[in-house]
Each structure stands twice: as structure tokens, then as C-alpha cells.
C-alpha positions in Angstrom: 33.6 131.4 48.9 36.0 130.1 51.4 34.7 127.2 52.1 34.1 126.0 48.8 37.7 126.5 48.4 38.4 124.6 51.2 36.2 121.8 50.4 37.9 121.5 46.8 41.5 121.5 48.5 40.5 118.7 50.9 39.2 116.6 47.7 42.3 117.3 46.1 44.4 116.1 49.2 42.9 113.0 48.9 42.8 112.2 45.0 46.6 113.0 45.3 47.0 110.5 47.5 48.7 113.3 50.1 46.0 112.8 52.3 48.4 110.3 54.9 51.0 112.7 54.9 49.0 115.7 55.4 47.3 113.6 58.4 51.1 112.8 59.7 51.7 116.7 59.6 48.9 117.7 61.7 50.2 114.2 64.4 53.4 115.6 65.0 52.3 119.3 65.4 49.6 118.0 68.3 52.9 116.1 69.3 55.1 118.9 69.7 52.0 120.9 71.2 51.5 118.8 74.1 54.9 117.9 74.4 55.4 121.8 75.5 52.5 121.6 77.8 54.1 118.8 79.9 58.0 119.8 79.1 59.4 123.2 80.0 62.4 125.0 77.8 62.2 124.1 73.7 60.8 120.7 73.2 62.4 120.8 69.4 65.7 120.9 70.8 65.4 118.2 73.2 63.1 115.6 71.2 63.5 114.5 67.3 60.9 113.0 65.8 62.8 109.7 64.3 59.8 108.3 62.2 55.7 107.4 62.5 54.5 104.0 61.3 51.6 102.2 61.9 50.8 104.3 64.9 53.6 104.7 66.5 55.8 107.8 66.9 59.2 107.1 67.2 61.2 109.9 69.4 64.6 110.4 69.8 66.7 112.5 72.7 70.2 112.1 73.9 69.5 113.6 78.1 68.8 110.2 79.6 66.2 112.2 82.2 64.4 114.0 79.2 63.4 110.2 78.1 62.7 108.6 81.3 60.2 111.2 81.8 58.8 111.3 78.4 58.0 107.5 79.0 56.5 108.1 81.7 53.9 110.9 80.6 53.5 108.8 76.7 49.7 107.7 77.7 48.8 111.2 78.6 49.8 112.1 75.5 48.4 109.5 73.3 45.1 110.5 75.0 45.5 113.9 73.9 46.8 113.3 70.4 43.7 111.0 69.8 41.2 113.1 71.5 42.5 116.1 69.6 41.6 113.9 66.4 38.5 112.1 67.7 40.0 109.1 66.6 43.0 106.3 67.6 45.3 107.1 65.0 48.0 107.0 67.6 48.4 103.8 69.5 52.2 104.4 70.7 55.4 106.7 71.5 58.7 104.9 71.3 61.2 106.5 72.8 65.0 106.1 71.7 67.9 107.6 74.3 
């Protein structure tokens, strides 16, 4: 029973066209997810999630340090992200200070 009810929501996701967006959702929650692995304290508070196009996430903060080390860990987290989804969805993590 529950699966068929899955299996009709997920057609429904994509006949709607929601489909990108529901993909986007599940992105930035991996995002955040790792993000606390590697960062201590609340990762919401220091990073904002300006926009994802084409691949890339685009990540604000305004503590200088909290970006220079963001930059540095981005691949690690890009190989997470897409081995969380088994695919390379996200090529990219610009970050904005």
C-alpha cells in the first residue's frame, strides 16, 4: 500500500514539472548535512544558500575565516553531495564573503 502511494507521488512530481525543485530540496539538505560534519556550531547561521544553477551552489557568509575554509573543504563536499545521489548533479560551490 505504501509503496504504491509512493510510486504515484513520485509520477506526480514529475508530470508537475516539480521534479527540479524537489531534486534542489534534497541538494541543499545533503549540503547543510555535510556542511555540519566538517563545520562545528550551527552551520544555518554561518552559511546562506544564495542560489543553485547549473550545478553550482552559490554560498554566502560574512566571517572571512568561515569562507576561506569552506573553499578549502568544497571538493570534499561535492564528492559527498554526488555520491549521496550517485550522480554529478553538483559540479561546484561558490562561495561569496
Amino acid at each position: 500500500m505504501f509503496s504504491d502511494f509512493k510510486f504515484l507521488l513520485n509520477r506526480a512530481v514529475r508530470r508537475t514539472g516539480a521534479s527540479p525543485y524537489v531534486e534542489e530540496k534534497n541538494i541543499l539538505k545533503y549540503f547543510f548535512g555535510f556542511l555540519g560534519e566538517l563545520f562545528e556550531g550551527d552551520v544555518e547561521q554561518k552559511f546562506k544558500v544564495i542560489d543553485f544553477k547549473e550545478g553550482i551552489i552559490s554560498v554566502a557568509s560574512l566571517c572571512e575565516m568561515n569562507g576561506e575554509n569552506l573553499r578549502k573543504k568544497k571538493d570534499i563536499l561535492i564528492d559527498k553531495i554526488n555520491k549521496k545521489l550517485n550522480s554529478t548533479v553538483v559540479k561546484g560551490i561558490k562561495v561569496i564573503t
